[in-house]
C-alpha positions as CSV (number, residue, x, y, z in Angstrom):
1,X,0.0,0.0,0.0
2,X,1.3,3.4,-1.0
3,X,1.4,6.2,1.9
4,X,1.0,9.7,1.6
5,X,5.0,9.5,2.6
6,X,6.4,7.0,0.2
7,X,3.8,8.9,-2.4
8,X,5.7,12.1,-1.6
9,X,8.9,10.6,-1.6
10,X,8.6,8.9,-4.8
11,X,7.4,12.2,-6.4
12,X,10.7,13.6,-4.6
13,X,13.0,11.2,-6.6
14,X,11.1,11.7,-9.8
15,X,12.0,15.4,-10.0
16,X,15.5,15.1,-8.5
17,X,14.9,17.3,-5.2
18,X,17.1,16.9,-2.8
19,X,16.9,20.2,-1.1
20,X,13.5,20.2,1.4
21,X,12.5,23.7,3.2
22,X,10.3,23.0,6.5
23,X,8.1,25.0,8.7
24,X,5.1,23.7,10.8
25,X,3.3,23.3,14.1
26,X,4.1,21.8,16.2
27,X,8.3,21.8,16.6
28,X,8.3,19.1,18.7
29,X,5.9,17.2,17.0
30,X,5.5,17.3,13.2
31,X,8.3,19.6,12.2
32,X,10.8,17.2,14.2
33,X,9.3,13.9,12.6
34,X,9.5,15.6,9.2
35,X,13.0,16.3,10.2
36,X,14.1,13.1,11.5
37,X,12.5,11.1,8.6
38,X,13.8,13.5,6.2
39,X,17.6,13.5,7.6
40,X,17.4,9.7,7.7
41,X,17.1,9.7,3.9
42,X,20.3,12.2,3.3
43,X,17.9,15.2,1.9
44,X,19.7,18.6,2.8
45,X,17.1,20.2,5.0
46,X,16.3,23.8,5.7
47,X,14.0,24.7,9.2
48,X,12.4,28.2,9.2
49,X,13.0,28.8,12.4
50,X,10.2,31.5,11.9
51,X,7.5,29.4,10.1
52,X,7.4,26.9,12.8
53,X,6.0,27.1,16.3
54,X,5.6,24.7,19.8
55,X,3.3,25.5,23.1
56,X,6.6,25.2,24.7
57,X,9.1,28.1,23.4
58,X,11.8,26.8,24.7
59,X,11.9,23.5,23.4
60,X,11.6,25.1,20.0
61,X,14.2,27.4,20.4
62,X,16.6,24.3,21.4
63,X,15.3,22.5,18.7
64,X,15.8,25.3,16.4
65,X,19.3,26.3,17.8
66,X,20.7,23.1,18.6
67,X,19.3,19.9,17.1
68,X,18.3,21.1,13.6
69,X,21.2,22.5,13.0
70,X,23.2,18.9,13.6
């Protein structure tokens, strides 16, 4: 069975992209999944700090600052 994921990752690979720009609710939550997954599969990833948001600030702001960046 195709996912939504494996849908958009196929449709990824067809049209070369390697390069994925991110921004979401919630930081902890979707954003770092999208993140995680992502990074697993060597795409060069890009997190809008700006564009993404968490109830707790400063769990994004770590997030933001120190494990996206890694």
């Amino acid at each position: 069975m195709k996912t939504p994921s494996n849908a958009l990752l196929d449709d990824f690979a067809a049209h070369g992209i390697s390069t994925v720009i991110i921004g979401g609710v919630i930081t902890s939550g979707a954003v770092l999944s999208a993140v995680r997954q992502l990074g697993d599969l060597d795409f060069q990833l890009f997190v809008l700090e700006d564009c993404c948001a968490d109830h707790d600030v400063e769990l994004h702001k770590v997030l933001c600052e120190k494990v996206f960046p890694s």
